[in-house]
N, CA, C and O atoms as a Tinker XYZ file with bonds, in Angstrom:
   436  protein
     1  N      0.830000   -1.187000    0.000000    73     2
     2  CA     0.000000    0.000000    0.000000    64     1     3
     3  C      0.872000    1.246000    0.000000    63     2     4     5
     4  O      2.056000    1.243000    0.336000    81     3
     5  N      0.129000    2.404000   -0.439000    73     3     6
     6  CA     1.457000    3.402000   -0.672000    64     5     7
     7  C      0.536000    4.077000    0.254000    63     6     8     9
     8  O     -0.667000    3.900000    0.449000    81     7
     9  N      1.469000    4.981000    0.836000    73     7    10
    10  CA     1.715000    6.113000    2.218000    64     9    11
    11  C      0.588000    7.397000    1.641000    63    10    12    13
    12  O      0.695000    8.004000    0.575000    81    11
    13  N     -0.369000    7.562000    2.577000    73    11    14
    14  CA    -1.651000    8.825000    2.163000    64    13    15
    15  C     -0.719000    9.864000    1.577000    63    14    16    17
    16  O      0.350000   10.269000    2.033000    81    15
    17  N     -1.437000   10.252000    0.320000    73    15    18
    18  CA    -0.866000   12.036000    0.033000    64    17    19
    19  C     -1.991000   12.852000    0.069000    63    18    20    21
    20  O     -2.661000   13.002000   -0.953000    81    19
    21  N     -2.367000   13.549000    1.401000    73    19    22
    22  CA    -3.307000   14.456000    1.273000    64    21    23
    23  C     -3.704000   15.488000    0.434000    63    22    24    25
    24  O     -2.871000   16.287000    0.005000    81    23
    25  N     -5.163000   15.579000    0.083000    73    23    26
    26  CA    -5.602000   16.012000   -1.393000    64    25    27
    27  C     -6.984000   17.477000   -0.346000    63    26    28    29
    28  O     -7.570000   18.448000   -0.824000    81    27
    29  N     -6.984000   16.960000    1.016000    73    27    30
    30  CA    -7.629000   17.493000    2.141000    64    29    31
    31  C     -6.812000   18.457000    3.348000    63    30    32    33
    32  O     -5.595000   18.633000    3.298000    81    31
    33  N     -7.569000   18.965000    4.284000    73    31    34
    34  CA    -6.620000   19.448000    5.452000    64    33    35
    35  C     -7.177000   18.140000    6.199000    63    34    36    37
    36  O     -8.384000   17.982000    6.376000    81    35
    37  N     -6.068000   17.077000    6.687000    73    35    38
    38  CA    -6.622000   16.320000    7.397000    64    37    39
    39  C     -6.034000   16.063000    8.705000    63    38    40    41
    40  O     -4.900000   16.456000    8.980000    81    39
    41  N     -6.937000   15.268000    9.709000    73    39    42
    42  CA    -6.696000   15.325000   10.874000    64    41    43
    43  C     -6.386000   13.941000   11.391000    63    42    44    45
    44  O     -7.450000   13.392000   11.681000    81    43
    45  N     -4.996000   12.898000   11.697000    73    43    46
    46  CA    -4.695000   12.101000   11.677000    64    45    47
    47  C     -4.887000   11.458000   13.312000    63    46    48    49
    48  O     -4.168000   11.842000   14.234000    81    47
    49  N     -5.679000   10.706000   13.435000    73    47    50
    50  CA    -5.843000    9.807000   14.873000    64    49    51
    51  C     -5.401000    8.376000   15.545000    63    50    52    53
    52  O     -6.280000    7.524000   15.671000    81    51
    53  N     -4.403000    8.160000   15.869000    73    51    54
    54  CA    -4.115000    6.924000   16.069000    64    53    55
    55  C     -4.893000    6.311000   17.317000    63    54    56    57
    56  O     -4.992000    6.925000   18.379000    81    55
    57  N     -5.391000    5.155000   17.119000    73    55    58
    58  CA    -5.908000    4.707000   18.113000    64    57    59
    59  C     -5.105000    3.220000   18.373000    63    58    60    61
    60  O     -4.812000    2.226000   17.708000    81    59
    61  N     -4.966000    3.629000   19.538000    73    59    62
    62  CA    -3.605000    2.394000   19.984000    64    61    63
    63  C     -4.933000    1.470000   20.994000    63    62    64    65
    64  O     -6.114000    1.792000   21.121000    81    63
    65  N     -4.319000    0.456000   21.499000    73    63    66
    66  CA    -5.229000   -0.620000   21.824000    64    65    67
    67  C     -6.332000   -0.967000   21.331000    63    66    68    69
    68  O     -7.324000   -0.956000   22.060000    81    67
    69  N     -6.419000   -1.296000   20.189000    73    67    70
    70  CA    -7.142000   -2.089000   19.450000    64    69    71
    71  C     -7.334000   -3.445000   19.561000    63    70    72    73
    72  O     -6.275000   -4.042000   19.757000    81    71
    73  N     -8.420000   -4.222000   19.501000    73    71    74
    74  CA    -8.409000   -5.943000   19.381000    64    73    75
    75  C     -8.424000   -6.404000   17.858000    63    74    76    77
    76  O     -7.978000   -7.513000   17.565000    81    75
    77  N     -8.927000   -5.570000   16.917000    73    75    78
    78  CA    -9.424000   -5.616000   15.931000    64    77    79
    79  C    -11.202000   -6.417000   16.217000    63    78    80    81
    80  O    -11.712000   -7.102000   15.331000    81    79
    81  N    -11.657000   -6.250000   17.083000    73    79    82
    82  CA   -13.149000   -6.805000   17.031000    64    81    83
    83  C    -14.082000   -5.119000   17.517000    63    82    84    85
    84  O    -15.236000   -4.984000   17.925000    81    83
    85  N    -13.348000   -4.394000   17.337000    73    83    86
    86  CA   -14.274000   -3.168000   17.729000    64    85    87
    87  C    -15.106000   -2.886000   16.472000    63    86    88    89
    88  O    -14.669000   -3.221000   15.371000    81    87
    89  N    -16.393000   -2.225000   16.619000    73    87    90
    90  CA   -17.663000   -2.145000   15.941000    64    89    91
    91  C    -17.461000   -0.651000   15.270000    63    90    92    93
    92  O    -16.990000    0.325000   15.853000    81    91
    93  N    -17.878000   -0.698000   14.048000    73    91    94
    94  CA   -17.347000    0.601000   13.382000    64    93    95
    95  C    -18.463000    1.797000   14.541000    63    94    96    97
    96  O    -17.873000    2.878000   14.561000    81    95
    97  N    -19.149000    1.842000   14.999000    73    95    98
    98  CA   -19.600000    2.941000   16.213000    64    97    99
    99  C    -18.511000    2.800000   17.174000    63    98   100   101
   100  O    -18.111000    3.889000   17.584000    81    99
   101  N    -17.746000    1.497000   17.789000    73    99   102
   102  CA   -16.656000    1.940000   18.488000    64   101   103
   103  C    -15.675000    2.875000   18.297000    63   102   104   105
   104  O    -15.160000    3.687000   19.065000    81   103
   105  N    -15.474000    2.575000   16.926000    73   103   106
   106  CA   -14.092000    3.521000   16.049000    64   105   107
   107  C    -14.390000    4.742000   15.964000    63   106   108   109
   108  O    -13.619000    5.691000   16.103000    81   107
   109  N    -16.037000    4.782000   15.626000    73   107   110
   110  CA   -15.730000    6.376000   15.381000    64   109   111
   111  C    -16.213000    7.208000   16.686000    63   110   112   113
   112  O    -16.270000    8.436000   16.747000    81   111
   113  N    -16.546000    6.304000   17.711000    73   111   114
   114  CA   -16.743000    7.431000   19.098000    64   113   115
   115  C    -15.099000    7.247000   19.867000    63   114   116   117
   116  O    -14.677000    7.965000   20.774000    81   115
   117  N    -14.320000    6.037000   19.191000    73   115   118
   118  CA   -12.794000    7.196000   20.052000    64   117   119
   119  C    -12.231000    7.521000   19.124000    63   118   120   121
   120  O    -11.042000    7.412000   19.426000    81   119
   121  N    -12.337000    7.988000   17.797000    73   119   122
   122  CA   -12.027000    8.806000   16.827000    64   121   123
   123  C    -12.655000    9.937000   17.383000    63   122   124   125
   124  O    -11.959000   10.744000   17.999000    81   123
   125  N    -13.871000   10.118000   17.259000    73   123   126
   126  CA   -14.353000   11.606000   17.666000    64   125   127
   127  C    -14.326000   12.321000   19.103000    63   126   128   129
   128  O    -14.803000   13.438000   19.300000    81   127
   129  N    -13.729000   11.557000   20.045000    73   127   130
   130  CA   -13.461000   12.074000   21.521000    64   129   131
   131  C    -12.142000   11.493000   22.220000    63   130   132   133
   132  O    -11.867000   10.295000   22.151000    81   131
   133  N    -11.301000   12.476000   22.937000    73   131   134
   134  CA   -11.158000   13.879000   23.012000    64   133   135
   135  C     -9.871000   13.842000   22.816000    63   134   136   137
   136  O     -9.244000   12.907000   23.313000    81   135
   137  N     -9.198000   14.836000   22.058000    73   135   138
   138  CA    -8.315000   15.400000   21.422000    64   137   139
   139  C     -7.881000   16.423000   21.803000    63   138   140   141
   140  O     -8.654000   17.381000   21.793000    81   139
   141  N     -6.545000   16.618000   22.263000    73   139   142
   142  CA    -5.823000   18.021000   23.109000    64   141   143
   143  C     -5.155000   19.005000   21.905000    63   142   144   145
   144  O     -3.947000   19.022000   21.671000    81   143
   145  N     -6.059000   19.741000   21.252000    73   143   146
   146  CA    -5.782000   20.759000   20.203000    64   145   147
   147  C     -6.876000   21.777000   20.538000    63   146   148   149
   148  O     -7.788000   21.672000   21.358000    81   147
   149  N     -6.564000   22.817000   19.688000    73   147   150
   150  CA    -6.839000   24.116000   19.950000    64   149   151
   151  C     -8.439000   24.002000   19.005000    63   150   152   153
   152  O     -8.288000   23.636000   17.839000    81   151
   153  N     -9.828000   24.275000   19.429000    73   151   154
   154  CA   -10.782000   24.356000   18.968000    64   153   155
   155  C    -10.543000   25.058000   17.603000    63   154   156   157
   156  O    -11.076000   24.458000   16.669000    81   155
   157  N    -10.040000   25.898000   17.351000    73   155   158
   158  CA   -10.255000   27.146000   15.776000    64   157   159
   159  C     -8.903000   25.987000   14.969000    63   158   160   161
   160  O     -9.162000   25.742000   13.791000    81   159
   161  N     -8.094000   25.580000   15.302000    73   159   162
   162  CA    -7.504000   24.124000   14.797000    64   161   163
   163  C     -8.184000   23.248000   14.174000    63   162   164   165
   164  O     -7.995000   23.027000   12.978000    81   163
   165  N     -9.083000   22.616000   14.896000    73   163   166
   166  CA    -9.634000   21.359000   14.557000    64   165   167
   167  C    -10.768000   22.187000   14.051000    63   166   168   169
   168  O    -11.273000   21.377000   13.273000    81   167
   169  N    -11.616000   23.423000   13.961000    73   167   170
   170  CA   -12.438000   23.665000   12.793000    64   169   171
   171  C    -11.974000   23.791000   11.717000    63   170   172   173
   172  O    -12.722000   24.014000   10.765000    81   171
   173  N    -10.570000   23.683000   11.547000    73   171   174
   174  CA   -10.140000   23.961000    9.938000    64   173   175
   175  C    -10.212000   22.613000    9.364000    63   174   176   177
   176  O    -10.514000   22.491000    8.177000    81   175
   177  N     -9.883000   21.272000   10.322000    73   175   178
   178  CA    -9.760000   20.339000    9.803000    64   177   179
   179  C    -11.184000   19.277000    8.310000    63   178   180   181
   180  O    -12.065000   18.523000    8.723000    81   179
   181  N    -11.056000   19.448000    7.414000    73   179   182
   182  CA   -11.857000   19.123000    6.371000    64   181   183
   183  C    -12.323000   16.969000    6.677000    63   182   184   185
   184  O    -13.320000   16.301000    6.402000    81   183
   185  N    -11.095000   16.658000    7.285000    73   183   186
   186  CA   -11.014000   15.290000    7.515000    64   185   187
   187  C    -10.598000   14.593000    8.589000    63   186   188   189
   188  O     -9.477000   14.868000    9.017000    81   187
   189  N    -11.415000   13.512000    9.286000    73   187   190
   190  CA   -10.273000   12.935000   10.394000    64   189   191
   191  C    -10.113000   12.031000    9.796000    63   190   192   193
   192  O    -10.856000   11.927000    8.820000    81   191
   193  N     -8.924000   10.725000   10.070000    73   191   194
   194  CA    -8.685000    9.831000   10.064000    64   193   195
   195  C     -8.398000    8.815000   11.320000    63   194   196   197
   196  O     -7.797000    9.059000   12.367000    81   195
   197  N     -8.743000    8.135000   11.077000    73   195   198
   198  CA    -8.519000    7.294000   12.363000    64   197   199
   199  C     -7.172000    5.957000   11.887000    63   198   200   201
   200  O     -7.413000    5.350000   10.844000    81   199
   201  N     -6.403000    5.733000   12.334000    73   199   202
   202  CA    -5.714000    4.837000   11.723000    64   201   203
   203  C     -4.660000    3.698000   13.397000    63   202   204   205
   204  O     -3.965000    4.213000   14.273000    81   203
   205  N     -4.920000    2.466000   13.255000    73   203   206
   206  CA    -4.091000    1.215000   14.239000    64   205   207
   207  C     -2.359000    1.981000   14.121000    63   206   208   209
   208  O     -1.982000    2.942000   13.451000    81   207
   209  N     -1.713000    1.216000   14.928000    73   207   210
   210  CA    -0.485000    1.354000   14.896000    64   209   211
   211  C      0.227000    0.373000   14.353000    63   210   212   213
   212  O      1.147000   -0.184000   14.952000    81   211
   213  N     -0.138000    0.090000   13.196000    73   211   214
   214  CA     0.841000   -0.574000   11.854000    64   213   215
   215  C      0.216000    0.891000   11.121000    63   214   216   217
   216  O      0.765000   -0.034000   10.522000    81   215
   217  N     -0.094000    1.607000   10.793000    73   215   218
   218  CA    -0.092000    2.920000   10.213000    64   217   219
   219  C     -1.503000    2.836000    9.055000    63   218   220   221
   220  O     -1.520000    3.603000    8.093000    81   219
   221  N     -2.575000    1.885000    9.271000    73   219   222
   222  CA    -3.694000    0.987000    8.261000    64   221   223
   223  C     -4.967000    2.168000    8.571000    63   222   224   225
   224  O     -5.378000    2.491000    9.685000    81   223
   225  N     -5.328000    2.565000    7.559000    73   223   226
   226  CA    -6.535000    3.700000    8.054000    64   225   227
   227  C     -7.952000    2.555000    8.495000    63   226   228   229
   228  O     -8.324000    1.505000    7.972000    81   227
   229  N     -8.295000    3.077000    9.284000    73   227   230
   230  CA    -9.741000    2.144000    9.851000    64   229   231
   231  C    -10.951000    2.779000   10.197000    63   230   232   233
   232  O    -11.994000    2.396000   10.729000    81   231
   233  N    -10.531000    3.865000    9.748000    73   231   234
   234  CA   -12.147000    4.846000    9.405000    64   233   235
   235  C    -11.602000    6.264000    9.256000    63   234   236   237
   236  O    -10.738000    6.759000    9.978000    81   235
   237  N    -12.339000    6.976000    8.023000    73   235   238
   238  CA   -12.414000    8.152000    7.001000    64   237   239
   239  C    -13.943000    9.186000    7.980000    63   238   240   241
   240  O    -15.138000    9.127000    7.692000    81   239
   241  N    -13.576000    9.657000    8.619000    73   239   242
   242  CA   -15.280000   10.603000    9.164000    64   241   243
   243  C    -14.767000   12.090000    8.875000    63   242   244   245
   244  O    -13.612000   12.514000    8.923000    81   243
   245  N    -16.521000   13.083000    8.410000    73   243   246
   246  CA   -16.482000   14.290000    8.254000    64   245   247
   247  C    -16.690000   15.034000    9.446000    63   246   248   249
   248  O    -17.741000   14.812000   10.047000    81   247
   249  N    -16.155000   15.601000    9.759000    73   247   250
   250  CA   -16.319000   16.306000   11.126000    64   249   251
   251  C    -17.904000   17.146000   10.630000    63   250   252   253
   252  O    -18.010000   17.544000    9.470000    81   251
   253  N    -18.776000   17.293000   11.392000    73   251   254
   254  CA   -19.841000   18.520000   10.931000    64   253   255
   255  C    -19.844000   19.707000   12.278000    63   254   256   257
   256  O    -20.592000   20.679000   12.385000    81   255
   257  N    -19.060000   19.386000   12.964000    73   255   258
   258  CA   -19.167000   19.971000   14.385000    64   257   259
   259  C    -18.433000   19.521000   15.297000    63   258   260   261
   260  O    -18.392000   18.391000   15.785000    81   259
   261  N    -17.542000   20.909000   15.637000    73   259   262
   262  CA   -16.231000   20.597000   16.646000    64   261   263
   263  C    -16.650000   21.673000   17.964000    63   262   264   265
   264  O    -16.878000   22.882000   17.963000    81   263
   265  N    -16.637000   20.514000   19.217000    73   263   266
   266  CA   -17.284000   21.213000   20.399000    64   265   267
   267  C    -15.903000   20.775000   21.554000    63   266   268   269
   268  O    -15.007000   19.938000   21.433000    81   267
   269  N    -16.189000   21.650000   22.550000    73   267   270
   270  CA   -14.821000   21.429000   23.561000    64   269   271
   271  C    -15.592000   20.097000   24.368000    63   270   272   273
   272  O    -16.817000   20.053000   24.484000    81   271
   273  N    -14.820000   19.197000   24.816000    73   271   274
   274  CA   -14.931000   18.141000   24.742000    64   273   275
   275  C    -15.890000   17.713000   26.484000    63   274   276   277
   276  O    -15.925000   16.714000   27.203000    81   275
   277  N    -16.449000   18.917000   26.531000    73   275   278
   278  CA   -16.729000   18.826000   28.520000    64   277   279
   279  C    -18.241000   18.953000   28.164000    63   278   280   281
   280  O    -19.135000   19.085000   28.999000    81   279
   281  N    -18.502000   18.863000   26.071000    73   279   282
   282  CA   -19.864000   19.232000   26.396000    64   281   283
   283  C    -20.831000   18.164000   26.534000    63   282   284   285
   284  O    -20.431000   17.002000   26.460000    81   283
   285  N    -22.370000   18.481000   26.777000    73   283   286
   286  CA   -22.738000   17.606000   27.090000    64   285   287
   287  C    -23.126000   15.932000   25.718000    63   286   288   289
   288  O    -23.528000   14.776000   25.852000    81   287
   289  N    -22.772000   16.648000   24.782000    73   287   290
   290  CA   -22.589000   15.331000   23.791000    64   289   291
   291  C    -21.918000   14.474000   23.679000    63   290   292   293
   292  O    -21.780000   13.663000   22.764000    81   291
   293  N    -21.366000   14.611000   24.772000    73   291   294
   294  CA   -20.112000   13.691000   25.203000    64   293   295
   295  C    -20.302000   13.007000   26.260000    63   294   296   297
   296  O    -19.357000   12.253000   26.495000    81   295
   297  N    -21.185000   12.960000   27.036000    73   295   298
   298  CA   -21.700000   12.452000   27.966000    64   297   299
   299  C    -21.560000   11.159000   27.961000    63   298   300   301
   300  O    -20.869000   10.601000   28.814000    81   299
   301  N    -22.241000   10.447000   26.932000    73   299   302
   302  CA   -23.001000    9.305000   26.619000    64   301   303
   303  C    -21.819000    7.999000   26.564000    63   302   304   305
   304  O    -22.031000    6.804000   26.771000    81   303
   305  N    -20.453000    8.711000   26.193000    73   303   306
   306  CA   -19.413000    7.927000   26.280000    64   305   307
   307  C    -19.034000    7.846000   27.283000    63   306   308   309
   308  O    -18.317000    6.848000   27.205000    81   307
   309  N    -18.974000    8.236000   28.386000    73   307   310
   310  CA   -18.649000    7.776000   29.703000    64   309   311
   311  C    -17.473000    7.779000   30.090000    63   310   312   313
   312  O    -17.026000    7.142000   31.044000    81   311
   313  N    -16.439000    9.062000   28.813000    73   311   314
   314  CA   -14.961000    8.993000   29.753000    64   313   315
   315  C    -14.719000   10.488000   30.439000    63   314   316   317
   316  O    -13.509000   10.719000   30.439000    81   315
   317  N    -15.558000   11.682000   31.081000    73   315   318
   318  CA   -15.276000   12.540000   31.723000    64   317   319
   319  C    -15.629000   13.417000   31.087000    63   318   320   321
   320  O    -16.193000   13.295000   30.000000    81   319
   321  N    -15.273000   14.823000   31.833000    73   319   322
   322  CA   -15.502000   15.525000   31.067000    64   321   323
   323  C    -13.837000   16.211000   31.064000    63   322   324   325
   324  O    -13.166000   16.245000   32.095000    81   323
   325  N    -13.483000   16.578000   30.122000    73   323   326
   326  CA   -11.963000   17.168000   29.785000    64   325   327
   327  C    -12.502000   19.098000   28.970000    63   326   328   329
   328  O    -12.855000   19.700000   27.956000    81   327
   329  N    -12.355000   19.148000   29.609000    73   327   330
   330  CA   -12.754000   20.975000   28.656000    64   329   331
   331  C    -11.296000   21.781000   27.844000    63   330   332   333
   332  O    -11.213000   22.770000   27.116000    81   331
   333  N    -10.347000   20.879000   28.345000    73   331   334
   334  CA    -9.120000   21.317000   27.434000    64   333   335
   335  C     -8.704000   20.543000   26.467000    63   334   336   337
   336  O     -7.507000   20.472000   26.188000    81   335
   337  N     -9.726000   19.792000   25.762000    73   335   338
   338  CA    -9.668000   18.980000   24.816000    64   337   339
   339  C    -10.822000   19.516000   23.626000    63   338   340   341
   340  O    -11.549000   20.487000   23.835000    81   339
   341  N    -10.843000   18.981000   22.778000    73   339   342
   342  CA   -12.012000   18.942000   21.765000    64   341   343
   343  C    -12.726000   17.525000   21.260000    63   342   344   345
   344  O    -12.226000   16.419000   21.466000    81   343
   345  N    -14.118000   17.774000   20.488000    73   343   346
   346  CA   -14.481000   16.401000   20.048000    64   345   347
   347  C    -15.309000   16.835000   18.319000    63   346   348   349
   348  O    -15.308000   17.877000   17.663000    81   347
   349  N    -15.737000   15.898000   18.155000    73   347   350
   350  CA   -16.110000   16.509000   17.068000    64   349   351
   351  C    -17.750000   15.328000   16.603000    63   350   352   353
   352  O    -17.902000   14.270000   17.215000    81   351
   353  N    -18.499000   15.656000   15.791000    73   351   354
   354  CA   -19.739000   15.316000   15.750000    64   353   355
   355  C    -19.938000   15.315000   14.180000    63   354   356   357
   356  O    -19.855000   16.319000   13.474000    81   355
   357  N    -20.249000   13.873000   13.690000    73   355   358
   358  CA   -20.002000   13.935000   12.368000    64   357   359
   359  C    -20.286000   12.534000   11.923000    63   358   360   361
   360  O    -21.104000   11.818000   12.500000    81   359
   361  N    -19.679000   12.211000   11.020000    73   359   362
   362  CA   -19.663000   10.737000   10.057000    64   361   363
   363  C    -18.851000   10.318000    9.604000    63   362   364   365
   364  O    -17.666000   10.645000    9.665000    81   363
   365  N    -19.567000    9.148000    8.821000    73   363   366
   366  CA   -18.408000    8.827000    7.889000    64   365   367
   367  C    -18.264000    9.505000    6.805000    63   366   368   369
   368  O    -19.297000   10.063000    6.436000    81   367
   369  N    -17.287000    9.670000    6.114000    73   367   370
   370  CA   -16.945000   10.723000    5.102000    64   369   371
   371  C    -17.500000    9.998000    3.595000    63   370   372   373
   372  O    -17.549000    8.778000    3.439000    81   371
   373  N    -17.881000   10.963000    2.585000    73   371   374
   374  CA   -18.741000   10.121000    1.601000    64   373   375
   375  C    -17.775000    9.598000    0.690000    63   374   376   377
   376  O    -16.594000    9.911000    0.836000    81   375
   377  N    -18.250000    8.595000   -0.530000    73   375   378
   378  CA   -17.661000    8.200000   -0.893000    64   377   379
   379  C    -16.714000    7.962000   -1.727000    63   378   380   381
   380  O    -16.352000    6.847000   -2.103000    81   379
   381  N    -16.206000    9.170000   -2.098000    73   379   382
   382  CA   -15.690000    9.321000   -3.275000    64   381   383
   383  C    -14.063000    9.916000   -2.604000    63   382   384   385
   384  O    -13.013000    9.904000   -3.245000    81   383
   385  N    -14.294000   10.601000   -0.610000    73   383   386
   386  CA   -13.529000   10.616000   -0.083000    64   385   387
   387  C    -12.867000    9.161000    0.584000    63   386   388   389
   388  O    -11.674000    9.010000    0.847000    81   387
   389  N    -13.966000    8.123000    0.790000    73   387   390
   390  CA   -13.156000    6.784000    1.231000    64   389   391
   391  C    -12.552000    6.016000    0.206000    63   390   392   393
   392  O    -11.565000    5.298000    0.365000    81   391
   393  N    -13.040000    6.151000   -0.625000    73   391   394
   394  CA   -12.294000    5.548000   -2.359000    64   393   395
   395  C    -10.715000    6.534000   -2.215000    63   394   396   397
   396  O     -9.642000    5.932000   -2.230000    81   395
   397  N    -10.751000    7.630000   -2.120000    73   395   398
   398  CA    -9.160000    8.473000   -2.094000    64   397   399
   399  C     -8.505000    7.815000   -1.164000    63   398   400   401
   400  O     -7.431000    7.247000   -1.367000    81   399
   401  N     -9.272000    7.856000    0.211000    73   399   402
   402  CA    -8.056000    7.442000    1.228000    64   401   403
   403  C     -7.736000    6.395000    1.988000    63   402   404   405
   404  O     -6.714000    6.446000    2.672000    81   403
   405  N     -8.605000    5.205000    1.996000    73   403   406
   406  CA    -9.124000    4.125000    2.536000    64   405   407
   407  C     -7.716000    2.543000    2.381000    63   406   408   409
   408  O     -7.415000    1.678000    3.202000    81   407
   409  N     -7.247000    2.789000    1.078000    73   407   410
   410  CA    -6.544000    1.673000    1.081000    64   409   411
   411  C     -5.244000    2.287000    0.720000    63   410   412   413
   412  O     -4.590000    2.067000   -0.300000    81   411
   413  N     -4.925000    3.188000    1.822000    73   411   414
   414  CA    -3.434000    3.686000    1.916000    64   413   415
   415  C     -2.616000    3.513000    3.063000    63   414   416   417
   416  O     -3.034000    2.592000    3.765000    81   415
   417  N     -1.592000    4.075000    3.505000    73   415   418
   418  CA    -1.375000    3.980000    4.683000    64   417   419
   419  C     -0.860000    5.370000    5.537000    63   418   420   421
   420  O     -0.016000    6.102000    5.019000    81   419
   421  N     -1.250000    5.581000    6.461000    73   419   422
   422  CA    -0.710000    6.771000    7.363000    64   421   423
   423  C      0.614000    6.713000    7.309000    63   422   424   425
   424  O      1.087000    5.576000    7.310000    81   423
   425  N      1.676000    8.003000    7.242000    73   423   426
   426  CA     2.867000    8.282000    7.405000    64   425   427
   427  C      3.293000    7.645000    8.542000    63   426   428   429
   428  O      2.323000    7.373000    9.249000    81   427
   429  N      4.520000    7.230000    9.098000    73   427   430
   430  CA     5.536000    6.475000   10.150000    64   429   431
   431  C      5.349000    7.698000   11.242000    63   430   432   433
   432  O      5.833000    8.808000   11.020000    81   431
   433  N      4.892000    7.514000   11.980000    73   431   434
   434  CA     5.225000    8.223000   13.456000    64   433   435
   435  C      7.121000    8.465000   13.482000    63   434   436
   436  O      7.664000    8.975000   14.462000    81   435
């Protein structure tokens, strides 16, 4: 697989402890919560990515809404509230963006 060349402003997420049996709603609620960046930051972002640590993307979502992470839409996940973080409220990204970026791989840490 060849290494992503962003065509987006995108926002790269590694999610470490993985089993590989998590449910694509698992992926994208710790893809979308909480992230220690600057709110007017992560509104620029056009894309997140979520990607394991072999560098394999495992979900493409559109952000539609970036809130500080203490709000109450965040509740429902059950890890705190952090207000010096952000989260974001959104989907999966459509398809013509998971066809671009889906069977590439994230840059080497």
């Amino acid at each position: 697989m060849d290494t992503i060349k962003p065509e987006h402003n995108l926002m790269l997420i590694l999610l470490s402890n993985l089993s590989g049996n998590e449910s694509a709603d698992e992926i994208y609620d710790r893809t979308r919560f909480a992230w220690k960046t600057k709110l007017e930051r992560a509104q620029s972002v056009d894309f997140v990515i979520a990607h394991n640590s072999r560098e394999e993307i495992i979900g493409i979502y559109e952000p539609l809404e970036w809130l500080k992470a203490d709000n109450e839409e965040f509740h429902s996940l059950n890890r705190g509230s952090m207000p010096d973080r952000v989260g974001f409220i959104g989907g999966p990204a459509p398809s013509h963006i998971q066809n671009l970026y889906s069977d590439c791989l994230t840059p080497p840490r």
